[in-house]
N, C-alpha and C positions, 0 to 999 in steps of 0.2 A: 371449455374445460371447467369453465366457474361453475357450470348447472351440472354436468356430470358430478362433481365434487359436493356440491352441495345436495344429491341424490345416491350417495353413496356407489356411484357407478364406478366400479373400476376399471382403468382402461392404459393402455401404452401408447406414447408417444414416438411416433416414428419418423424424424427429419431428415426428410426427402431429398432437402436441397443440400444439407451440410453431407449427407448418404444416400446417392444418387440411386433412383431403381434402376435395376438391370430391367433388360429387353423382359426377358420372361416374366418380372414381378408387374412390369408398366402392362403387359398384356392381360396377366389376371385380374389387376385393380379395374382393366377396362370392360374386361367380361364382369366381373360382379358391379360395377358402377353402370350397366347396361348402354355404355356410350361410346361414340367413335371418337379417338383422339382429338380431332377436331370439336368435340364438343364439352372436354374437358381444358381447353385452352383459354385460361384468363384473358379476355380480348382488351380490358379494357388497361392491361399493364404497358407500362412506357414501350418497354422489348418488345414485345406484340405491334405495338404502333409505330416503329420506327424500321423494323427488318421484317415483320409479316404481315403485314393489314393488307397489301393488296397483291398478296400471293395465292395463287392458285394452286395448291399444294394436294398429289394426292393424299390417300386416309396412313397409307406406308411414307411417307414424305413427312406428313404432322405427327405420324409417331414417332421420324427422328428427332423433327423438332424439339419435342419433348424430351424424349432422352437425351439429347445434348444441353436442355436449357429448363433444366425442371423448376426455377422459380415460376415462368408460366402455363404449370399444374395446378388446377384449379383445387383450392384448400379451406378451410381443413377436411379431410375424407375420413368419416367413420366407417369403421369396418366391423363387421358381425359375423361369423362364419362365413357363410357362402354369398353374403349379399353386402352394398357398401353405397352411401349414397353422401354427397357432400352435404358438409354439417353449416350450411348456411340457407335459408332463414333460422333464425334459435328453433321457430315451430320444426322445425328437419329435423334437428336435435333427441327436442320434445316425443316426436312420433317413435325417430328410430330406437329411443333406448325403453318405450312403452312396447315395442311390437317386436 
């Protein structure tokens, strides 16, 4: 948020976990973030490692996951019209609000 700000980028902040996505919002962020639920899933958070590390979860199964426990949705996620890519390394940042 500091380098958006300091780039006059304007932008909204949308809190996911205090305002959970609905089915259909978690589906579109996964079509413009070009990834399957499972590759959106913070592995390396406590919740991850203590009730799914060694689950074998279909790609419908990790999107309930998700929907029921969206602290591990992997964050922050910039979003740009039609396309959305998480905003970590800073360079991810950097790229997305240049292109």
């Amino acid at each position: 948020m500091e380098h958006l700000d300091e780039n006059n980028v304007q932008f909204e902040i949308i809190d996911f976990i205090l305002n959970p996505l609905s089915a259909i919002e978690l589906k579109t962020l996964l079509k413009k973030l070009g990834k399957s639920a499972d590759e959106l899933i913070r592995k390396g958070d406590q919740l991850f490692k203590e009730k799914f590390a060694n689950k074998n979860l279909t790609e419908e199964e990790w999107f309930e996951v998700l929907l029921n426990n969206p602290t591990l949705i992997e964050r922050p996620i910039l979003i740009k019209g039609g396309i959305a890519m998480i905003g970590r390394p800073l360079e991810n940042v950097k790229f997305f609000i240049e292109n």
